[in-house]
C-alpha positions in Angstrom: 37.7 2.2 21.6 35.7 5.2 23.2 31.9 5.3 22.9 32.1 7.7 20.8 33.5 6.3 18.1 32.0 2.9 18.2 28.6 4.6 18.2 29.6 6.9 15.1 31.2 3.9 12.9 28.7 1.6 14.0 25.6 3.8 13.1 27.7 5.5 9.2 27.8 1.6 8.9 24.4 0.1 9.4 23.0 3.4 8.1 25.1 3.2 4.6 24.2 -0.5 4.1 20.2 -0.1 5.1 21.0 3.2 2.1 22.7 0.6 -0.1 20.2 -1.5 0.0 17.5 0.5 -0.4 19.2 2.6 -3.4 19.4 -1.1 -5.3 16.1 -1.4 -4.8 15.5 1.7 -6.9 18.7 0.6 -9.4 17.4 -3.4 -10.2 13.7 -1.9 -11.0 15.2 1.1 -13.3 17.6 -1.3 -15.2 14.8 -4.3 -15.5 11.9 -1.5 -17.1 15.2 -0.1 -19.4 16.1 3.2 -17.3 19.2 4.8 -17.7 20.5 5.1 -14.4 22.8 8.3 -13.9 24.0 8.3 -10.5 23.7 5.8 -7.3 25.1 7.8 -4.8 26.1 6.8 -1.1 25.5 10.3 0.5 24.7 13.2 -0.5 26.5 16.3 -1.4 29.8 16.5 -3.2 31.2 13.5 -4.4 34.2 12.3 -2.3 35.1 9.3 -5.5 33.7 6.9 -6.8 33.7 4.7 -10.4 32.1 4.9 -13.9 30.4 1.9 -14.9 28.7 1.8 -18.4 26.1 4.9 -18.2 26.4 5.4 -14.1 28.4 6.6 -11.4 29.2 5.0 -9.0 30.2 7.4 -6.0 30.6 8.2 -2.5 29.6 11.6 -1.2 30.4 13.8 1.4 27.5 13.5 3.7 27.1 10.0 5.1 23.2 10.4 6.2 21.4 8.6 2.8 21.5 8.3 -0.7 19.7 8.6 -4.1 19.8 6.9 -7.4 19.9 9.3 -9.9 17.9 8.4 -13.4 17.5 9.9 -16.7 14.5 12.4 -17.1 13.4 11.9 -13.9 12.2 15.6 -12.1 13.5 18.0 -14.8 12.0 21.2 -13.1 14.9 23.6 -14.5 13.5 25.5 -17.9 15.5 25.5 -21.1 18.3 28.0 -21.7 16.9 31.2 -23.5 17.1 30.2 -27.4 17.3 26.5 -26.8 14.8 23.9 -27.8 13.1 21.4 -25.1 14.5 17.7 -25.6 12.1 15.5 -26.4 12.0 12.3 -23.7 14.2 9.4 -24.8 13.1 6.0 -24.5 15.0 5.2 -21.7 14.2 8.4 -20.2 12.5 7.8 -16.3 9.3 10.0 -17.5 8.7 8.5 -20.7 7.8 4.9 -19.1 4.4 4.3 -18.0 3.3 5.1 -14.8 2.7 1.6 -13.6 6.4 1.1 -14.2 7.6 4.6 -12.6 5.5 3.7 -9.3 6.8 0.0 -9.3 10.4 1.8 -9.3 9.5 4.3 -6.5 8.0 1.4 -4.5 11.1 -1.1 -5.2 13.6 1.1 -2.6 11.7 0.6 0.2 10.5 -3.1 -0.6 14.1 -3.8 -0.4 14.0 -2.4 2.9 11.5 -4.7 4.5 13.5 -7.5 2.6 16.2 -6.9 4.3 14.1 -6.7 7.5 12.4 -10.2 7.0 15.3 -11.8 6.2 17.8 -10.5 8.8 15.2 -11.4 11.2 14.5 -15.0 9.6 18.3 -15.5 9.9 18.2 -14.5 13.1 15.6 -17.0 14.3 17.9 -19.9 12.3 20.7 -18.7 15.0 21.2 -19.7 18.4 19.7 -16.7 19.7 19.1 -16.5 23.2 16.3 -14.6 25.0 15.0 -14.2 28.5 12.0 -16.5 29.0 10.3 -14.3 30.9 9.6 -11.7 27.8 7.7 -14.5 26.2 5.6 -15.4 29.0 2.2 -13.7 31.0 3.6 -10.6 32.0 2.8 -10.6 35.8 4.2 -8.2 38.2 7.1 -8.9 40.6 7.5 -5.7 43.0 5.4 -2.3 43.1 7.3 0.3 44.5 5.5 3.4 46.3 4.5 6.1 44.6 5.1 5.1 40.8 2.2 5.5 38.6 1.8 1.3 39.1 1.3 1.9 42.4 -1.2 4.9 42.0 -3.1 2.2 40.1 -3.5 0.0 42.5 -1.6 -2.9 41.3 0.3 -5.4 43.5 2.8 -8.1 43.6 1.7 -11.3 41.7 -0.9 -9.4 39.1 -1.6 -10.5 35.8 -1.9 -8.7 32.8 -4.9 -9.9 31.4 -5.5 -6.7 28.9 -3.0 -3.7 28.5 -4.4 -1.3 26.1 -3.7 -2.3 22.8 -1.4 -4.6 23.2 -2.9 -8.7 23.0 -5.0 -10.5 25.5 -2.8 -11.8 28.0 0.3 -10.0 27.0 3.6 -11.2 27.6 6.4 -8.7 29.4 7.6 -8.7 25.9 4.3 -6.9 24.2 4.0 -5.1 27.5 7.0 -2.9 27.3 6.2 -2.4 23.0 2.8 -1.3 24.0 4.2 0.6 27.1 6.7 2.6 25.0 4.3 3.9 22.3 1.9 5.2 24.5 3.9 7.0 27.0 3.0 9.4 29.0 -0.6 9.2 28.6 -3.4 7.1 30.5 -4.4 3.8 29.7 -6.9 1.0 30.2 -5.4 -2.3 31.7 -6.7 -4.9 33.6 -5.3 -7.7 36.0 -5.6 -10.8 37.1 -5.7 -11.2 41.0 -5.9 -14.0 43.4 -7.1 -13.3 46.8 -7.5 -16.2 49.1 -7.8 -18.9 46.5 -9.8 -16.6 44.2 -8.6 -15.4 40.7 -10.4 -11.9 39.8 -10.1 -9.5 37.3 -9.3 -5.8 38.0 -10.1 -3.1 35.7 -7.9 -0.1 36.4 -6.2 3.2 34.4 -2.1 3.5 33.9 -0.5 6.6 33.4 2.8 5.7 31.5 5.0 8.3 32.5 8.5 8.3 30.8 10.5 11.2 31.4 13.2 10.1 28.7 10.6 11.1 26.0 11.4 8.1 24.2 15.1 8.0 24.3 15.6 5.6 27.3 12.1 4.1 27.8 11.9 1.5 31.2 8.9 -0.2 32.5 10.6 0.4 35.8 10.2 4.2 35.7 6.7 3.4 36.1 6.6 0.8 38.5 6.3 -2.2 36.1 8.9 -4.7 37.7 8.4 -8.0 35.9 8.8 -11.5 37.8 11.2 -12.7 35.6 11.5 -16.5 37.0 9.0 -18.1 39.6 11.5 -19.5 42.5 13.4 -17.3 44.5 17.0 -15.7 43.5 19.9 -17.6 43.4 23.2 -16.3 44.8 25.8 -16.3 42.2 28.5 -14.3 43.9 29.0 -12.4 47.8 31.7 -9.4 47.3 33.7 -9.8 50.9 33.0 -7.2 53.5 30.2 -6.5 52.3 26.4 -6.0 53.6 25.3 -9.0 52.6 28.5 -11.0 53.4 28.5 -9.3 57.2 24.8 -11.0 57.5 25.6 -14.6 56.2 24.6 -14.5 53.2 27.0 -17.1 51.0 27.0 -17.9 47.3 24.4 -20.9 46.0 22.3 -19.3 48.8 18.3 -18.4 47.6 16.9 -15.4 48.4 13.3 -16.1 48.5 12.3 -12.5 50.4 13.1 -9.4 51.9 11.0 -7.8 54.5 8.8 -10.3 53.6 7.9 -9.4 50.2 8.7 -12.5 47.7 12.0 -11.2 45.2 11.9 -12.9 41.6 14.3 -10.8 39.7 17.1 -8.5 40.4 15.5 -5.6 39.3 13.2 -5.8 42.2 16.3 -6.5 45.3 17.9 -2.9 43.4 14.0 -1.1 43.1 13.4 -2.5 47.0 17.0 -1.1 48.3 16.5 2.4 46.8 13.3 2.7 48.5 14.1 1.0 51.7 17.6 3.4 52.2 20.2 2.7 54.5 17.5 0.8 56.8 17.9 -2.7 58.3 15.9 -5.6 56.3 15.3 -8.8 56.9 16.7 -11.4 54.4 14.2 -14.4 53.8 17.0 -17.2 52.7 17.1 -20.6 51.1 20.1 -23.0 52.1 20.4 -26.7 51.8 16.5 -27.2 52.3 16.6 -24.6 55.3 15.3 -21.4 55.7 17.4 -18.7 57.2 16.5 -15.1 58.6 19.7 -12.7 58.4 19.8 -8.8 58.9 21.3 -6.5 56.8 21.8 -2.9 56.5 22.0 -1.5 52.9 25.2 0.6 52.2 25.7 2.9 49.2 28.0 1.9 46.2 28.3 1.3 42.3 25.4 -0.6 41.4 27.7 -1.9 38.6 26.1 0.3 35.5 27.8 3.3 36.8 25.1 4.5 39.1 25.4 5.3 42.9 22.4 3.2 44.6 22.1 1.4 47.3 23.1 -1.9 47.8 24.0 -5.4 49.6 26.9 -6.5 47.5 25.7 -9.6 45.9 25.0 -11.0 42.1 22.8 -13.2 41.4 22.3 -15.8 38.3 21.0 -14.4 35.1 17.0 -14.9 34.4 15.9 -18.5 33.0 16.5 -17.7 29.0 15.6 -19.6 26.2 17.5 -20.4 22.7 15.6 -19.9 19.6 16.8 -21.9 16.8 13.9 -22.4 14.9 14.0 -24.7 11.0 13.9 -22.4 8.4 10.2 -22.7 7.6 9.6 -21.5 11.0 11.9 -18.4 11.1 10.2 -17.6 8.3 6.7 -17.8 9.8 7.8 -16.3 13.1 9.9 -13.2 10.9 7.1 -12.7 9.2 4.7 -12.1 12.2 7.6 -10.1 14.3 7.9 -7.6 11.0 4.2 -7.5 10.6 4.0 -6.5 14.5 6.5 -4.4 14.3 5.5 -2.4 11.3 2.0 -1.9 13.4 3.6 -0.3 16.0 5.3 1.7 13.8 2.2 3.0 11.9 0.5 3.0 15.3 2.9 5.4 16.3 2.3 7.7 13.4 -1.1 8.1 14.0 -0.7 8.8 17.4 1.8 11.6 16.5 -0.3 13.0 13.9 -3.2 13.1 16.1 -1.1 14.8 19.3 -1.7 11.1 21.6 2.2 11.1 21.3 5.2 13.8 21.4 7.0 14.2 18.7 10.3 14.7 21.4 10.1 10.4 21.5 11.6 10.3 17.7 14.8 10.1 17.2 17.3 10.8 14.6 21.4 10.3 13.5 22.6 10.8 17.6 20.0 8.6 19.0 20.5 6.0 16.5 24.2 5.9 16.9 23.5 5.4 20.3 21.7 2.6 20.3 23.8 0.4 17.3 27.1 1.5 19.9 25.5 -0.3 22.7 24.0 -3.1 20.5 27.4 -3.3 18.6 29.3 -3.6 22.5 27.2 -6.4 23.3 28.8 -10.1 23.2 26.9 -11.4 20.2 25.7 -10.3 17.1 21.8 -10.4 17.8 21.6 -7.1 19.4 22.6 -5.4 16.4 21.1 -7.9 14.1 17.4 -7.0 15.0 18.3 -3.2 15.3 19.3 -3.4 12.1 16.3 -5.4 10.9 14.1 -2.8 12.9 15.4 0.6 11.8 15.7 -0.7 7.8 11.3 -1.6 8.5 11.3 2.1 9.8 13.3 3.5 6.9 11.0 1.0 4.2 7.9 2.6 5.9 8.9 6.6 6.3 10.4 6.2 2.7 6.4 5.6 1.4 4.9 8.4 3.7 2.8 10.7 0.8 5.4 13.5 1.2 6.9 14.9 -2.0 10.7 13.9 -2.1 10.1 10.7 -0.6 9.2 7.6 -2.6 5.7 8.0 -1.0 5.6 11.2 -2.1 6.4 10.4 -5.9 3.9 7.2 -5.9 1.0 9.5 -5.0 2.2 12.4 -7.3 1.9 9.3 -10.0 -1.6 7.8 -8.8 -3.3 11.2 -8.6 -2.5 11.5 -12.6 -3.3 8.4 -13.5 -6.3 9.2 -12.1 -6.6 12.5 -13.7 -5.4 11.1 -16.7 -3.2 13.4 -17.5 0.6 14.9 -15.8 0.8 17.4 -13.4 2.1 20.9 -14.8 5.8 20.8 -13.8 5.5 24.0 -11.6 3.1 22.9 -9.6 5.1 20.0 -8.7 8.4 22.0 -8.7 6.9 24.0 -5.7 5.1 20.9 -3.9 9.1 19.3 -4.0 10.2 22.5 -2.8 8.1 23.0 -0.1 8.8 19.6 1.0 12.5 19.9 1.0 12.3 22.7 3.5 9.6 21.2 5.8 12.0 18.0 6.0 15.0 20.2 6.4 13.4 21.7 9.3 12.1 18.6 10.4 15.6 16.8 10.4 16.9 19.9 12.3 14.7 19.8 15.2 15.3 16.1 15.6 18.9 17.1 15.5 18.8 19.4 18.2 16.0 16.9 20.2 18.9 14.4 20.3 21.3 16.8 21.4 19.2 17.9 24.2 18.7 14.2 25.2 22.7 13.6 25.8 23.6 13.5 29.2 26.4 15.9 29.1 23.5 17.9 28.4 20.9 17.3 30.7 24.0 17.4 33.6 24.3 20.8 32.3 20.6 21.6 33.4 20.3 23.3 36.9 
């Protein structure tokens, strides 16, 4: 199936089930506080079909991107018809329950957002989930190519993260590249761990984080962050015939423990090394049988097997060291817990940075970008990748839902706090053009994320001279 349309299914179907479930959020707390629920619609616009159930319909409508539950007396901005009396609220009417209820039903959508989140995630600790081990480990520093911002500030092969901003003392790669990606392109603190001649000491020093993607396709690497992803040297999984490497000597089971001299711990580092080194000569520093071997090689250029034109030896080597995480139930509780709660702080960490102009608003993205990530997570060979995307976009969608924008569930909870505080309701225009205003300020909002997406496609940016 094209790209295309495994991106588009894949995102209409983890973006209608994150709606379902945040819609039932809204439907179980109307129906237990004695609502009459209207309408729980899939979509907005008109309504494709659907079923009548008791008092609600049930429907599907034409535009895919969200949904609403629709309850009695809820936001009744339009006046009377001349010569017609008001109608008085109804028991089960939305308005006529007290505002502890109403704000308990506005906050129920989104709480069945990060329910979904915790446990998707908790299941997803129970499974035999397999990670690198290097994301989970000190983040230290494989290869620093020239002229990246890393090596602007100063670091070198073998450093240790002690501090990186905001991210924890001695961050792993993991937090690293979190940290990295929310505060991209802008300067940061960090500090390393250095040992010189038998001596460990610490370095303090300033990062920019450049990413040129603006958040669509963030990489450490851009930036000269290649992590050492195992501590021995790589291990030769396959030599393509006629190739560089396999005109040298170089022979599968082989370990590469250098090249030019420099120590090699991940893949990332051989590709990063080639593209700066160009179709020069290196030296090969190789492991074989308990000898060490010294072979010359000159890089060609080829597909460096993601589509890309780089250059290249022609060999694989063996994946990173990983680990499986199957944790008791207890435990993936615990551990979902703490990933949500660290999650949901970069999140707000984000926010803060946007509304106070430390981050560009070109790094969100909306329905293109998503789609593009659940295709790639949905192509991959198990279901983790689009487990935890799922789990991560529904804890985005829980906490934009209770932003105190009118519209939004947010926006309805504060509406309801401010009069309990004032002890009395709002007059219905004023709140008619607070809604109002927020509809076209999200409108326009959801626009320019549109076209930010669009501009971030590739056929676009080939377009560019």
């Amino acid at each position: 199936m094209p790209f295309f349309l495994t991106a588009t299914i894949s995102m209409l179907i983890v973006l209608g089930f994150m709606v379902l479930v945040h819609e039932l959020g809204h439907f179980i707390a109307a129906k237990f506080f004695g609502v009459r629920v209207e309408v729980f619609s899939i979509g907005f616009g008109p309504r494709l079909f659907g079923v009548r159930y008791g008092d609600t319909d049930y429907r599907i409508a034409a535009l895919p991107l969200g949904g609403y539950v629709k309850m009695s007396g809820e936001m009744s901005f339009e006046p009377p018809e001349e010569g017609a009396e008001e109608k008085p609220l109804e028991p089960w009417d939305f308005s006529a329950k007290p505002r502890w209820q109403r704000i308990i039903i506005g906050f129920a959508g989104p709480f069945a957002n990060f329910a979904l989140a915790f446990g998707l995630m908790t299941g997803l600790y129970m499974m035999h989930n397999e990670v690198p081990r290097f994301l989970s480990q000190p983040a230290v520093v494989d290869f620093v190519p020239a002229h990246t911002p890393a090596a602007k500030a100063g670091l070198e092969p073998g450093d240790r993260f002690v501090h990186f901003d905001g991210a924890p003392q001695n961050p792993t790669w993991n937090q690293v590249r979190i940290r990295a990606a929310l505060d991209a392109n802008s300067t940061i603190p960090v500090t390393v761990a250095r040992t010189v001649n038998g001596k460990t000491q610490e370095i303090r020093t300033h990062l920019f984080v450049f990413d040129p993607t603006k958040g669509q396709n963030f990489r450490l690497k851009t930036d000269g962050l290649i992590p050492r992803m195992q501590s021995g040297p790589l291990k030769v999984d396959k030599v393509e015939s006629n190739s560089p490497a396999a005109k040298a000597g170089l022979k599968a089971g082989d370990e590469l423990a250098a090249i030019n001299g420099i120590q090699v711990h991940s893949a990332a580092s051989v590709v990063t090394m080639l593209k700066q080194i160009g179709a020069h000569p290196v030296e090969l520093t190789v492991l074989r049988n308990g000898k060490t071997l010294h072979m010359t090689a000159t890089p060609s250029k080829g597909n460096l097997g993601d589509g890309k034109i780089g250059y290249r030896l022609g060999f694989l080597t063996t994946a990173p060291p990983i680990k499986v995480e199957q944790l008791p139930f207890l435990a993936a509780l615990h551990q979902s817990a703490v990933s949500n709660l660290r999650y949901s702080g970069y999140i707000l960490d984000f926010l803060h940075r946007l509304i106070t102009h430390h981050a560009e608003i070109q790094q969100l993205s909306g329905p293109i970008g998503i789609a593009q990530q659940t295709g790639k997570a949905v192509e991959q060979a198990s279901w983790q990748p689009i487990i935890g995307l799922t789990a991560a976009i529904s804890l985005n969608l829980g906490i934009l839902n209770l932003l105190p924008i009118p519209i939004l569930d947010g926006g309805m909870i504060t509406l309801l706090l401010i009069e309990g505080i004032m002890r009395r309701d709002l007059k219905d225009e004023i709140k008619e053009r607070l809604y109002q205003v927020a509809f076209i300020m999200l409108v326009l909002f959801f626009a320019f994320v549109m076209f930010n997406d669009v501009a971030k496609l590739d056929i676009i940016q080939k377009l560019k001279p």
